[in-house]
N, C-alpha and C positions, 0 to 999 in steps of 0.2 A: 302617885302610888307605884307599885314593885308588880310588875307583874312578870312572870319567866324570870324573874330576877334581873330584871331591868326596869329603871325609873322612868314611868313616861306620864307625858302630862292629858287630863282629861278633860273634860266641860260635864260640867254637875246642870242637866236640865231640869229635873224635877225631884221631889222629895220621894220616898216611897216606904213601905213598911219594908222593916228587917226580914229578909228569907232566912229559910230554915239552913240554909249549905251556910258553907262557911265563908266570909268575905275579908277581903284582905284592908285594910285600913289606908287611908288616907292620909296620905306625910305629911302634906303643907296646903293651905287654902293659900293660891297667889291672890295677888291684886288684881285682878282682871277680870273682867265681863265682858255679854254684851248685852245689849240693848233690847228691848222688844222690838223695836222695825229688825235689828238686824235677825233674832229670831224669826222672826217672819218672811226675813227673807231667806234663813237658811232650811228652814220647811219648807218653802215654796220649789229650792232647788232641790229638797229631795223627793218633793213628790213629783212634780213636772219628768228627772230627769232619770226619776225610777232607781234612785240609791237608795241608801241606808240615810238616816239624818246622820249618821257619822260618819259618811265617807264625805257628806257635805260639808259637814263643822270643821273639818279638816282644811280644806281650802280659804278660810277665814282666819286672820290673827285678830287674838281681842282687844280690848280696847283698856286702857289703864282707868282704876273706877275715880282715880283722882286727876284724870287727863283735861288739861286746860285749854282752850283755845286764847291764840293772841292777836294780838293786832296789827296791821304791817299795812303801810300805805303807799304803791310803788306807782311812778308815773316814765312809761316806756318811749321810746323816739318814732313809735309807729303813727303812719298816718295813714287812713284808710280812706279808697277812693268812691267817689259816686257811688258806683253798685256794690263796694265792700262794706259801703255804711249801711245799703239796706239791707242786706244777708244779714248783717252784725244784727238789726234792729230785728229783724224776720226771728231768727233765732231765738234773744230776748221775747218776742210774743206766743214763741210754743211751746209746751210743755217737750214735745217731740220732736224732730225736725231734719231734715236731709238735704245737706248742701252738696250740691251735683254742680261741681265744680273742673271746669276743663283743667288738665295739669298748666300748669303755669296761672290760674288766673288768680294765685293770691289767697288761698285758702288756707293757708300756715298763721296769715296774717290778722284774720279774722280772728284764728284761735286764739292768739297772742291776747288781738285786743281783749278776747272774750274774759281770758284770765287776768289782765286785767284788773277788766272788771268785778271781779268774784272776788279777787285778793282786798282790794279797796271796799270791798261789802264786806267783808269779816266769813268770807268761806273759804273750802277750798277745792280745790281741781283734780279731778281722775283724768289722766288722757292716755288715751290706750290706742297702741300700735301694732300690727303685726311686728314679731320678733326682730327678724331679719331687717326693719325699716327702722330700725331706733338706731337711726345712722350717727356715726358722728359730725354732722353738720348738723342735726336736728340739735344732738346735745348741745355744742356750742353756741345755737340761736337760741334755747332754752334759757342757758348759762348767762347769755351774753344779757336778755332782758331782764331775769328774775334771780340771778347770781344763787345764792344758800337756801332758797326758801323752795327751788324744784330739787328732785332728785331723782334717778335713775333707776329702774326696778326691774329685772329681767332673771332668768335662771343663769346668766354667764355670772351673776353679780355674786362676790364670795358672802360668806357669812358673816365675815368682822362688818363688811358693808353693811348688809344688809342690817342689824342687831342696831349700827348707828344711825342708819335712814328712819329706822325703830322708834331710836332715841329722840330723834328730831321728829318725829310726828306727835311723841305724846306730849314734846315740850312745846308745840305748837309752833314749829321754826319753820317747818316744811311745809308747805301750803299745796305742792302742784306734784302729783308723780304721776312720771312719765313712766309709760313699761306695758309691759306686753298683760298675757290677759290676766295673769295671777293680782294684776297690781290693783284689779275690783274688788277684790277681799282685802284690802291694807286697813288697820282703824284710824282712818281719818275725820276728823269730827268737821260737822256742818259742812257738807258737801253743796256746793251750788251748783256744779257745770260739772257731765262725766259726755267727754270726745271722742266717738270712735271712728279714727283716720281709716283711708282705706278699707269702709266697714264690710265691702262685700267679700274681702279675702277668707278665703276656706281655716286657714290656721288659726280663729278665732275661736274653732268648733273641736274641743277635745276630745282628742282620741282614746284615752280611757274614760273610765268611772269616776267621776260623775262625767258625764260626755255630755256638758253643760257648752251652751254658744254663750261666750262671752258678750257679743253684740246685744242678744236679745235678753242676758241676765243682766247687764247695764243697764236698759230699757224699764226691767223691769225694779230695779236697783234705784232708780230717777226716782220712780212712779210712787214709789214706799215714803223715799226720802224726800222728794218735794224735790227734789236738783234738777234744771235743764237735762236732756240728752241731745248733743248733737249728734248725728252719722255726718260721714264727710268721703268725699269719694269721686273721681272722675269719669269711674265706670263702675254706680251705685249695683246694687243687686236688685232683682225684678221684685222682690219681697218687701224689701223698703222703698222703693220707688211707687208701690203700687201702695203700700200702710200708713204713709206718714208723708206731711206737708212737708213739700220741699221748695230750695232757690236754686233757680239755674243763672251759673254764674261762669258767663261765655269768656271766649276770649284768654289773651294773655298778654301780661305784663312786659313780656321780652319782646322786643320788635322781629325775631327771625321766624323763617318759613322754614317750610319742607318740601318735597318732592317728591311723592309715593311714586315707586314703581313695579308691577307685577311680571312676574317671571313664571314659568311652568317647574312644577314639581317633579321630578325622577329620580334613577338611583345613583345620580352625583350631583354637586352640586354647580349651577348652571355657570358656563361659560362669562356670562355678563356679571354677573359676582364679582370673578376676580378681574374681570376690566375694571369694574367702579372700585376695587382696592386698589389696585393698581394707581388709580388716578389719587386716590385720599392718602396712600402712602407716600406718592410723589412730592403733593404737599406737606409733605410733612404734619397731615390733619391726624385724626383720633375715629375710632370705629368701634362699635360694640357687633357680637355676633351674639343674635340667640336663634336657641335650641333645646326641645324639651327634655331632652335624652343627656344622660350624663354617661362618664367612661369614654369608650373606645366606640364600641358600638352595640345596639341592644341585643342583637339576636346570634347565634351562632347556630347554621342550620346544614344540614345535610342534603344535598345536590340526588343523591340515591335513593335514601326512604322518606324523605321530604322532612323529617321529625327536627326538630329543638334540642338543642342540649340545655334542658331544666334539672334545675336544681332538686337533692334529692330529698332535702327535706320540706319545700313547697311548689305544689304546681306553676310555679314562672321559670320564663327563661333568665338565662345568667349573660351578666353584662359582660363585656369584654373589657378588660383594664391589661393593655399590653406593656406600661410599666412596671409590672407586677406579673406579666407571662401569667396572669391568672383571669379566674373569670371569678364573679362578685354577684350573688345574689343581695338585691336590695331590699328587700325583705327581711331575713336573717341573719343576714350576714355571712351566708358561710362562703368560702373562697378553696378551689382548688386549680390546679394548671390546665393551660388552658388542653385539651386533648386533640391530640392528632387524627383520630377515628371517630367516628360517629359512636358514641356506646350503644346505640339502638341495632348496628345493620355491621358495624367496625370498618365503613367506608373511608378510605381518607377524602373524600371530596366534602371540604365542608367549605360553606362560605359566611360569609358575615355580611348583616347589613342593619340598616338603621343607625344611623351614625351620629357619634357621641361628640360631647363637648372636648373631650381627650383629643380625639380624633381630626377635629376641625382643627383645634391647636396645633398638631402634629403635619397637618397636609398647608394649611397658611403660611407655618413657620417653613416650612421647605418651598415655598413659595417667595417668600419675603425676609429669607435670613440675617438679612441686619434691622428688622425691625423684631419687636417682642412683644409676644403674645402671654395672656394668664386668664387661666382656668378661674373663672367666679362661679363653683358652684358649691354642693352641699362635701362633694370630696376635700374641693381645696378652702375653704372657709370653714375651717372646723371651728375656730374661736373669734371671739370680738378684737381681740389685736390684731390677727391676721386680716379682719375685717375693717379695721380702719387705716392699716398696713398698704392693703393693696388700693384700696379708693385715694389713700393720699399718693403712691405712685403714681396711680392713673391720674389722679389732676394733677400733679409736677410732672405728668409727661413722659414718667420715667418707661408707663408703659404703652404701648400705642395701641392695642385693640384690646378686649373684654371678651373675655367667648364663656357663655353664661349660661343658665339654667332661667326658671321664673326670677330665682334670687335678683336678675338683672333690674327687674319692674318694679321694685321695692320701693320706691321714694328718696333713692338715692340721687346726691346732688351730682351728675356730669357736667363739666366747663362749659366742655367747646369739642362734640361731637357733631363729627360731620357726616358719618353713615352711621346706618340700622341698619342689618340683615336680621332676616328673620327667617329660619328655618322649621321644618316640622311643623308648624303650626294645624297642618291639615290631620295629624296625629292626636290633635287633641281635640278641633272639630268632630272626628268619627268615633270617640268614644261612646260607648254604649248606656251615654249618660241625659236625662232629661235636661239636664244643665250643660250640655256640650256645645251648644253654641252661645250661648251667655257666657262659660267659661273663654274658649277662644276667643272671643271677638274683644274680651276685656282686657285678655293676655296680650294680643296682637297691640289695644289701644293704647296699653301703660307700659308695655315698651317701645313702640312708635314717637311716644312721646319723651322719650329721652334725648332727641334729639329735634335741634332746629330751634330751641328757648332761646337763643341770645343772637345768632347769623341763621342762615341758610343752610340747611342741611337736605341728604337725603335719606326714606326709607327702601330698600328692595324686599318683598316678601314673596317668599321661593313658594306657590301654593297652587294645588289645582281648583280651587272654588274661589278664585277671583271675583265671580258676581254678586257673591254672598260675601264677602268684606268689602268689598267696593261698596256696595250699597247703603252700607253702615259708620264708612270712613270718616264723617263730616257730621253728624248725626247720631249719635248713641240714645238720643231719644226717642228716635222712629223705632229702634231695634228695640228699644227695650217697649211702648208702644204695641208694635207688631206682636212681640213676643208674646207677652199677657193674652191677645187672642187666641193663641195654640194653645195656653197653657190653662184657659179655661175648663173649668169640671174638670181638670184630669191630674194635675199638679200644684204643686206651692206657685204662688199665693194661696190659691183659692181652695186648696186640699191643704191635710197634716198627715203627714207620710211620718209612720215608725215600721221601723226593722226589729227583727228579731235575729239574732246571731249566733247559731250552735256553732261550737266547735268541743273534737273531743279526738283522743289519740285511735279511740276507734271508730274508724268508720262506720261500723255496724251499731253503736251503742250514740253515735252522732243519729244515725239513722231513724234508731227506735226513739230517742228525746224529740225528732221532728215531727214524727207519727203522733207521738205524744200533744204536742203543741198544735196541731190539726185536728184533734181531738177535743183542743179547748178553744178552736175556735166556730167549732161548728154554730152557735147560737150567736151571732153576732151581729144582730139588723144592722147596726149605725157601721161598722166596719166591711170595709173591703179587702178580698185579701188579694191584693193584686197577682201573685206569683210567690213562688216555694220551690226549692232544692237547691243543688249545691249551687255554692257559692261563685260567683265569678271567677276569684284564685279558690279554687277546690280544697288546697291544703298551703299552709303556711307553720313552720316549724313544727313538721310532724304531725300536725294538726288537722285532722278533717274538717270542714267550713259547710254549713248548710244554711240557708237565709230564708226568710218568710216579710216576703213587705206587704204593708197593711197602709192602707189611707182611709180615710173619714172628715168629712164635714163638721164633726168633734173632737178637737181635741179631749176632754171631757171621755170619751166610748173610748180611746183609743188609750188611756192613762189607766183606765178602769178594767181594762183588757191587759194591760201591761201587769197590773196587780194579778188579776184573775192567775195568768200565765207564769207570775215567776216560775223557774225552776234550775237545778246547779247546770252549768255549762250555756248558759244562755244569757247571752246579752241584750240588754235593751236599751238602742237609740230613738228618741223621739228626736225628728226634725234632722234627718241623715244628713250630709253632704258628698259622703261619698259611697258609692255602691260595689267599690271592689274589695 
């Protein structure tokens, strides 16, 4: 139908009697539907995730009312060992299930078998990866087993693509799509198996409306459709490790070791560092550097009044990017040069620290001038060419070190790395987050393990909480274990934590909406309000930012409380993951 005078397309859910105003008429009835599961599954995401049913139905392509399923019989050159046969088999007996698999011990291959098997049964495959992991090795192993019948599904993918991937689902050619988390709403008919790789990564959990977790709408997506759900992950989350039967599946495939060594944290990076480059660039080896800091460096600060040069239109500081003689809020975006004076005090003493991916690049490369260094992070990997660009450099060798962001941990395939540095890391242990040491320790584990799968490699990790990763190095099960004891009564698992999110250009008019929402929660036995006011970032794009987190031993009080509460300028996430 025409609406503003433009043609857009809608979903007819129920009949109703004619209103009295006047209604604009309906062009064309397409062919397409959906389903009652999948209605049910598209009200479940909007009440759960406290949308509109139409900002859900959105996220959903329909299904053609004439769409066929076909038959296809495929037999792959995998062979699965001892303990991949019982995982394989463990899987097949749960509805649910969490393969807590060390990297390297063969977990891709499981997947494989599992599709499989699902293809030779007359179904078909969700497998869903965080974005940045739908490498092109993954592609190519995909390709190489199931040739035309998977296909690739991510926001990089143009729309002529996408419209053919389309075509090939309703003619039932396509059997397995691989893709990040949009690719759970595709209409695939008779689903058997939906795989969610690296399920505990955070990017799974959308940052707008509908601020639905792919992970746990797949779950719930199974449980409708009668399909297996695997989770799959080498450093599972304490939520699925503690909800759902899992295999632990040790070990690795590759004969090489590693060599952890710990170094003390300061404000350069430590001497022993560049001896062990020194030695890996001698031989002519390979190195990855991470770091959770992008740019030059995070802070620009003043030596006089002590103050930040923050950005003006949100309470954070602005990054340093000295290719650009500018400084770059990561937030909004906005960029101006970098300034000589403090604007607080118009000192010139200002200094910088916390230091960036740019940065590392730039003191290595003056280090080691005939070898070459490249930036892997969200700066320099702006698209999936340049992302299969630099990975095939880096395994021809073209380039000899990686200096990286998390993007590094992603499930990318490295050859023949013989160091890991690991920097900052103790920047993301001290976040102000219930999840900060479950976050770190998983970050430290999935890039540690990028090296040493094939020879002998080593890690250094530049940190001052050595006792607290030491302890957990060899063992992610005790961590995670231990963990669940701290996080009794007070956290997820065992609570359901939602946020409330004002924001508004005025402070004062943010203020009274908070008052407001304190007001509606004064009656709330099943509800906790843990904490209220401004936000951690106070303002973001001119925006005033104010928070109210709430937990309960019901979900149920807390969805019920969300309804109660709507109101304009206010967001509601159930099941946060992140509190800044």
């Amino acid at each position: 139908m025409n609406l503003r005078n433009k043609l857009v397309q809608g979903t007819i859910y129920s009949q109703c009697e004619k209103p009295q105003f006047t209604c604009e008429k309906v062009n064309k009835i397409l062919d397409l539907e959906f389903s009652e599961k999948y209605i049910k599954i598209i009200n479940f995401l909007s009440q759960y995730y406290a949308c509109a049913f139409g900002e859900a139905v959105k996220l959903f392509i329909p299904f053609q009312k004439a769409q066929q399923n076909s038959a296809h019989h495929i037999e792959t050159s995998i062979t699965l060992s001892e303990d991949q046969q019982k995982a394989y088999t463990f899987v097949l007996e749960n509805q649910t299930s969490l393969l807590f698999g060390d990297t390297g011990s063969g977990k891709t291959e499981i997947y494989m078998k599992l599709f499989e098997k699902m293809i030779n049964d007359g179904k078909s495959v969700i497998f869903l990866m965080p974005e940045i992991s739908l490498t092109p090795q993954m592609q190519h192993r995909l390709k190489n087993h199931f040739g035309d019948l998977v296909a690739i599904w991510h926001s990089k993918v143009t729309k002529k693509r996408k419209e053919a991937i389309l075509e090939g689902i309703y003619s039932g050619e396509i059997k397995i799509i691989a893709g990040a988390r949009s690719s759970l709403f595709l209409p695939l008919l008779d689903i058997g198996l939906i795989v969610v790789d690296e399920e505990h990564d955070d990017s799974y959990k959308a940052s707008n409306r509908p601020r639905y977790h792919a992970r746990d709408s797949a779950i719930y997506v199974g449980q409708v459709l009668g399909a297996k759900v695997l989770l799959g992950s080498a450093t599972p989350s304490l939520t699925s490790y503690h909800k759902f039967p899992h295999f632990r599946l040790k070990g690795t495939f590759f004969k090489g070791s590693k060599e952890i060594t710990f170094v003390r944290d300061g404000d350069e990076i430590d001497q022993s560092i560049y001896d062990q480059m020194h030695h890996t660039m001698d031989q002519a080896q390979q190195a990855i550097i991470f770091l959770p800091t992008r740019a030059n460096f995070k802070y620009l600060s003043c030596i006089s009044c002590g103050k930040f040069v923050e950005c003006p239109f949100c309470s954070v500081s602005m990054s340093i990017h000295l290719e650009k003689n500018a400084m770059r809020c990561h937030y909004c975006n906005y960029l101006e040069r970098i300034p000589k004076n403090c604007p607080s005090c118009n000192s010139d003493a200002l200094k910088s620290s916390r230091i960036g991916t740019a940065q590392v690049v730039e003191e290595f490369s003056n280090h080691f001038p005939t070898k070459r260094f490249m930036k892997f992070d969200r700066d320099e990997i702006t698209t999936e060419r340049k992302l299969k660009s630099v990975l095939k450099s880096f395994n021809d060798k073209e380039i000899d070190v990686l200096v990286g962001t998390q993007m590094l941990s992603k499930g990318h395939d490295y050859h023949d790395i013989k160091l890991v540095v690991i920097l900052g890391i103790d920047t993301v242990l001290a976040m102000a987050d219930f999840r900060a040491r479950e976050r770190a320790l998983s970050l430290l584990l999935q890039v540690a393990g990028r090296v040493g799968r094939r020879e002998s490699g080593k890690v250094i990790i530049q940190t001052n909480n050595r006792e607290f990763f030491e302890r957990y190095l060899d063992d992610y099960g005790l961590f995670l274990d231990e963990e669940l004891a701290y996080r009794e009564g007070l956290y997820p698992p065992f609570k359901k934590l939602m946020t409330f999110l004002i924001s508004h250009k005025s402070k004062q008019k943010a203020r009274e909406i908070l008052e407001k929402l304190q007001e509606c929660l004064v009656y709330t036995p099943e509800v906790e309000v843990v904490g209220f006011g401004e936000a951690p970032i106070a303002k973001i794009a001119s925006k005033y930012r104010f928070t109210v987190l709430l937990r309960s031993d019901s979900p149920k009080a807390l969805l019920a409380l969300a309804a109660k509460c709507k109101m304009p300028n206010v967001e509601i996430d159930i099941d946060p993951v992140s509190f800044a």
